[in-house]
C-alpha positions in Angstrom: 12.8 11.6 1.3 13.7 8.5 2.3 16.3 5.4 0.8 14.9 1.8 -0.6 18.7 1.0 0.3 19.8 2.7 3.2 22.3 0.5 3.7 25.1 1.9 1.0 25.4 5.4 2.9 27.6 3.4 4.9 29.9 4.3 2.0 30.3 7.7 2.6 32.8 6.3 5.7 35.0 6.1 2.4 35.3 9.7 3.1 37.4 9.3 6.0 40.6 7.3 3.6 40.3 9.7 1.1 40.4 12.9 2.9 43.6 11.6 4.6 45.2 10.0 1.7 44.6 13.6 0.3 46.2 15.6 2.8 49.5 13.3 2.8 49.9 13.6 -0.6 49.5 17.4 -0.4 52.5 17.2 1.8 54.7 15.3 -0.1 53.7 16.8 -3.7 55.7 19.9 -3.1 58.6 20.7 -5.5 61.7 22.0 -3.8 64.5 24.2 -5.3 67.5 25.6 -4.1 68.4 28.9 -4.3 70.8 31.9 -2.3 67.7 34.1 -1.7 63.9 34.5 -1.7 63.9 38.2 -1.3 63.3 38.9 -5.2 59.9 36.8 -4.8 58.7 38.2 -1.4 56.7 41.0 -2.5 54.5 38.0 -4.9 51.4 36.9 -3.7 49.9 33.4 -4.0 47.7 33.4 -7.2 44.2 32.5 -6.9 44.7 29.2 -8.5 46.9 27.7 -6.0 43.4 27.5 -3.5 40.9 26.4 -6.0 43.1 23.7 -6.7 41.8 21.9 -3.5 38.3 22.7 -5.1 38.9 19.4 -8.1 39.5 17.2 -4.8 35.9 18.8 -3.2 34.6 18.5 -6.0 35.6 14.4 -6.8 34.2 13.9 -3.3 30.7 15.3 -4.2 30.7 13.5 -7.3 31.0 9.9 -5.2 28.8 11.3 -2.5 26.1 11.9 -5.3 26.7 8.2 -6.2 26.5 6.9 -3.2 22.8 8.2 -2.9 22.3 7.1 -6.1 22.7 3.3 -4.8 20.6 4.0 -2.1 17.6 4.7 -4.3 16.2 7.5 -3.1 12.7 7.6 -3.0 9.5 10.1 -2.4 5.9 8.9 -1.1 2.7 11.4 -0.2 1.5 10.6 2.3 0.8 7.1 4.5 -2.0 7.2 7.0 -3.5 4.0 8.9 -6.3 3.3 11.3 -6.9 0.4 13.9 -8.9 -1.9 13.7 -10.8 -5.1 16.0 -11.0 -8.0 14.3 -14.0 -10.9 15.7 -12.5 -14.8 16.9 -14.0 -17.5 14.9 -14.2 -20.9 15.5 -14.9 -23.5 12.9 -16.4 -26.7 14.2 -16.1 -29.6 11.3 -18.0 -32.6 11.5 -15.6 -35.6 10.7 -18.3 -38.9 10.8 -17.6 -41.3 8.5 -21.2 -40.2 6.6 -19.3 -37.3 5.7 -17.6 -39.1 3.0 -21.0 -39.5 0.9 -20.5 -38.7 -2.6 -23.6 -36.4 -3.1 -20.9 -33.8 -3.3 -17.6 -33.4 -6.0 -15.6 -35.2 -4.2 -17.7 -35.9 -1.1 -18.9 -33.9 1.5 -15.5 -33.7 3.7 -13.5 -32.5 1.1 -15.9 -30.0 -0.4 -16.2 -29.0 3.2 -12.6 -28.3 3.9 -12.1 -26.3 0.1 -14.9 -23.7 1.3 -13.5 -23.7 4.5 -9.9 -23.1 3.5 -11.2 -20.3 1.2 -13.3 -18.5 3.7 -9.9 -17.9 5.9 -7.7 -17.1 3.0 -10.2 -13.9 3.3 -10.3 -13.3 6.4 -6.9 -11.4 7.3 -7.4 -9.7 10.2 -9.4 -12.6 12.6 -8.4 -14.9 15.2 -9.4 -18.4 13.2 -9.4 -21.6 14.6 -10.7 -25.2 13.6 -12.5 -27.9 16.1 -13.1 -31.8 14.8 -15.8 -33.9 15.7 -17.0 -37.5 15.2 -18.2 -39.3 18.4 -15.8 -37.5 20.2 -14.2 -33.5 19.7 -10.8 -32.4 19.0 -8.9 -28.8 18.8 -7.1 -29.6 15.7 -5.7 -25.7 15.7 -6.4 -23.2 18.1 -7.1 -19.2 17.4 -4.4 -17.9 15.3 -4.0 -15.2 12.5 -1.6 -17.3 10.7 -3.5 -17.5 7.5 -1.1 -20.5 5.7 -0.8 -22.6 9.0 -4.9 -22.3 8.8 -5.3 -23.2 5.5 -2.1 -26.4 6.1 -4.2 -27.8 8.6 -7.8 -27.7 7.4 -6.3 -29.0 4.1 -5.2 -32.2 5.8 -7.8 -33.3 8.2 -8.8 -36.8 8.2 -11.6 -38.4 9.4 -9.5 -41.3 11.3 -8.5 -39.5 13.9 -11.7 -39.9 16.3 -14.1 -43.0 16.7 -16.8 -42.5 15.0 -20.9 -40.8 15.9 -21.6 -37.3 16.1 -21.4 -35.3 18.9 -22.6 -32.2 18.1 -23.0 -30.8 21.2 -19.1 -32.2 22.4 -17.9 -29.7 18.9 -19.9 -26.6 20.2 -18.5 -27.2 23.7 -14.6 -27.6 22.3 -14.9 -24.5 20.7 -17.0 -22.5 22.8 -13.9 -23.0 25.2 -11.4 -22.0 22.7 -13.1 -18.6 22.1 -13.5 -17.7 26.3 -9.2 -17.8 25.4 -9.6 -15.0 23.0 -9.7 -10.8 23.4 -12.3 -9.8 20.3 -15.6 -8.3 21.3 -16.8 -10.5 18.6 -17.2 -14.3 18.6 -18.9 -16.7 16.3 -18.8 -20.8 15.3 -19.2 -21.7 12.3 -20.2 -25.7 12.6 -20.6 -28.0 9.6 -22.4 -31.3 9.9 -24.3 -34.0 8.1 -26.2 -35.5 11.0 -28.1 -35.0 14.1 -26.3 -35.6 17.7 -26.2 -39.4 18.5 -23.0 -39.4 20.8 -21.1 -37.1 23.4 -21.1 -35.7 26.6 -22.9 -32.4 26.7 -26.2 -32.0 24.2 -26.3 -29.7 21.5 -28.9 -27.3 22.7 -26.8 -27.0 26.4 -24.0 -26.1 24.5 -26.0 -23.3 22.5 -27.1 -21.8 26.0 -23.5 -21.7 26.7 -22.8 -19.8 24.1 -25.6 -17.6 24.6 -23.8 -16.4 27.9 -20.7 -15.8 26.0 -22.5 -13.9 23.6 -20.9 -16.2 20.5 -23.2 -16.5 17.6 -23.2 -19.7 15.8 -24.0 -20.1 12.5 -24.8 -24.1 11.6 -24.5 -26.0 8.2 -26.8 -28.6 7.2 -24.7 -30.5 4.7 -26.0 -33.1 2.7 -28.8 -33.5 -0.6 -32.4 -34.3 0.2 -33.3 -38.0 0.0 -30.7 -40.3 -0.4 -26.7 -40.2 -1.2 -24.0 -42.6 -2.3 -22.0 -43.7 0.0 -18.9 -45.8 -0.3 -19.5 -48.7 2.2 -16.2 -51.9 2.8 -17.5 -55.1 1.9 -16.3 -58.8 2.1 -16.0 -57.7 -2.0 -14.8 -54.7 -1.2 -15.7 -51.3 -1.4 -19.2 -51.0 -2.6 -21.1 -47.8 -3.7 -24.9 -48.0 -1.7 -27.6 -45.6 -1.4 -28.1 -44.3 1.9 -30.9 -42.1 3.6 -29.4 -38.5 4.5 -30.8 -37.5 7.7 -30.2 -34.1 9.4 -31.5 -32.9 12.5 -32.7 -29.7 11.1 -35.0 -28.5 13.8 -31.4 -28.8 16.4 -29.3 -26.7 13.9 -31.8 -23.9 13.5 -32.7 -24.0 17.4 -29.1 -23.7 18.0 -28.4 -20.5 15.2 -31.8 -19.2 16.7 -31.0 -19.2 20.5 -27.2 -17.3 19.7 -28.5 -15.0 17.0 -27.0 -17.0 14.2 -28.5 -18.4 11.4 -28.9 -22.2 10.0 -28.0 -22.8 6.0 -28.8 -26.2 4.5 -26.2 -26.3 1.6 -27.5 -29.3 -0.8 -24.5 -29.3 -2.9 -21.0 -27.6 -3.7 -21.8 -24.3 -5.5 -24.3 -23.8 -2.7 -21.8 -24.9 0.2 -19.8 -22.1 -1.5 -22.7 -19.3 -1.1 -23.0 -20.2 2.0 -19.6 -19.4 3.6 -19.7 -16.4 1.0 -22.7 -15.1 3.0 -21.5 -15.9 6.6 -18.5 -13.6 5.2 -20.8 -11.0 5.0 -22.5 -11.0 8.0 -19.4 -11.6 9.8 -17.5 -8.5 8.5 -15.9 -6.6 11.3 -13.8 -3.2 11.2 -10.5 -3.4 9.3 -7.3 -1.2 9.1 -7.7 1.3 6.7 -4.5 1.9 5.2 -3.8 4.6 3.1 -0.2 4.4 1.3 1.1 6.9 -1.5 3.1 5.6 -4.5 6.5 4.9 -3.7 8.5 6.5 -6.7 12.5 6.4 -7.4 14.1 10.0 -7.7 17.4 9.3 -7.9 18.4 11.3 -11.4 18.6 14.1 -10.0 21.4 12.9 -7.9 22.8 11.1 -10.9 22.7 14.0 -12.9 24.6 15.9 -10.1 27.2 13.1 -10.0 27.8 13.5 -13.8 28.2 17.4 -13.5 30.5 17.0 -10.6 32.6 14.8 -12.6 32.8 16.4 -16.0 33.3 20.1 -14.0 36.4 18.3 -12.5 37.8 16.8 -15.3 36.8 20.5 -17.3 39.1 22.4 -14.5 41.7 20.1 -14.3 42.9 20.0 -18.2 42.3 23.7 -18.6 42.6 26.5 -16.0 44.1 24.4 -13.0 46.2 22.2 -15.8 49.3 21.5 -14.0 52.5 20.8 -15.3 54.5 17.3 -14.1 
């Protein structure tokens, strides 16, 4: 058995006042007489009422004792078993270029990015998770961590002002390659999103890939962006203007890179199939989890109440009837 609300047995240290209170009052209560002699009463014996008497005190105290437990909740489970587990480090490496903010996706490629993002760690509770940014040059924007809300803060307000612009594809790999050497998991994979092919950085995409071949990281790249052409917003001396723009993707890179670290490449063409995309790196990327097994957690505190109430009504039975006394 245990209590939801251990805390109230504390009352039972109302035992101590009571008990004393009790035992000065016993020694006060007696009546006194005065009388020449005793001897007519010496061959009397105390009569068996005089000790029970102490039994309506004994049984007041089991009566608050029995509440007392009652306000702790008392409460029975069957059984609670759990297992360990070994969750995998996971780095998501965004791409932040201004061509991310082409409208061919709802409502444009950066912020359909970061919904399916967000949503892939709100499911993943037991993984070190962090994010990596990249234009022209990269950025840790939050470092492993199994903090699912701080996660789901950051990726919810990144912005693509931050770093100059280009993409440096290789520069994101490398960022996050060397966030994942800081973690413990056996397992270790990057997840990289981008609309382009490397025009910027220091180190070259396919360098980087090697690296992570040596780590043993898989990384699983993202081709994001419709075939053809996509709006994009573009500033003009009138302001900004809506223009159709090639969308160009280095395909052959992305699926080198996957292919080298055992990952695998995705071209997502629009949001729905951004979506089955991070729903399908889920799946390959499932790693042991606690199994937890906890029994139903049920209140069983009338029996205690119903003890109370006896208590209380055998008291109150035996002290107007056979232990009646008389002021």
């Amino acid at each position: 058995m245990q209590f939801a609300q251990p805390s109230y047995l504390w009352l039972f240290l109302i035992y101590v006042p009571l008990i004393a209170w009790y035992v000065l009052k016993q020694g006060n209560a007696r009546a006194t007489l005065g009388i020449s002699t005793i001897s007519p009463f010496a061959t009397i014996g105390r009569s068996w009422k005089e000790y029970l008497r102490h039994a309506l005190f004994l049984l007041r105290l089991g009566a608050i004792g029995a509440l007392i437990i009652v306000l702790a909740r008392p409460q029975t489970r069957d059984s609670w078993h759990t297992t360990s587990t070994e969750g995998t480090d996971i780095m998501i490496a965004l791409d932040v270029s201004t061509s991310m903010l082409a409208m061919d996706f709802e409502p444009d490629r950066l912020e359909a990015a970061k919904a399916v993002a967000a949503d892939f760690v709100q499911g993943r509770e037991s993984d070190n998770i962090g994010v990596v940014i990249f234009a022209g040059e990269s950025l840790t924007g939050m470092p492993m961590t199994v903090d699912r809300g701080m996660l789901i803060n950051y990726i919810n307000s990144i912005d693509m002002n931050v770093l100059p612009d280009g993409t440096a594809i290789g520069d994101g790999i490398a960022t996050a390659l060397n966030r994942l050497k800081e973690g413990k998991a056996k397992s270790r994979s990057i997840i990289l999103l981008t609309d382009g092919s490397n025009n910027t950085g220091v180190v070259a995409p396919l360098t980087a890939a090697e690296v992570a071949k040596e780590l043993d990281a898989r990384i699983y790249t993202i081709g994001i962006g419709t075939n053809g052409t996509a709006n994009y917003p573009v500033m003009t001396a009138f302001g900004k203007q809506i223009q159709q723009m090639p969308v160009v993707i280095d395909e052959n890179t992305l699926k080198q890179i996957a292919d080298l670290t055992g990952g695998k490449y995705f071209r997502a063409t629009n949001n729905n199939v951004l979506r089955e995309v991070f729903d399908e790196i889920d799946t390959l990327e499932k790693t042991r989890m606690d199994v937890r097994h906890f029994s139903h957690a049920e209140d069983n505190y009338m029996l205690w109440a119903w003890l109370a109430f006896g208590l209380f009504a055998l008291e109150l039975l035996l002290r107007y009837t056979i232990l009646r006394s008389i002021p």
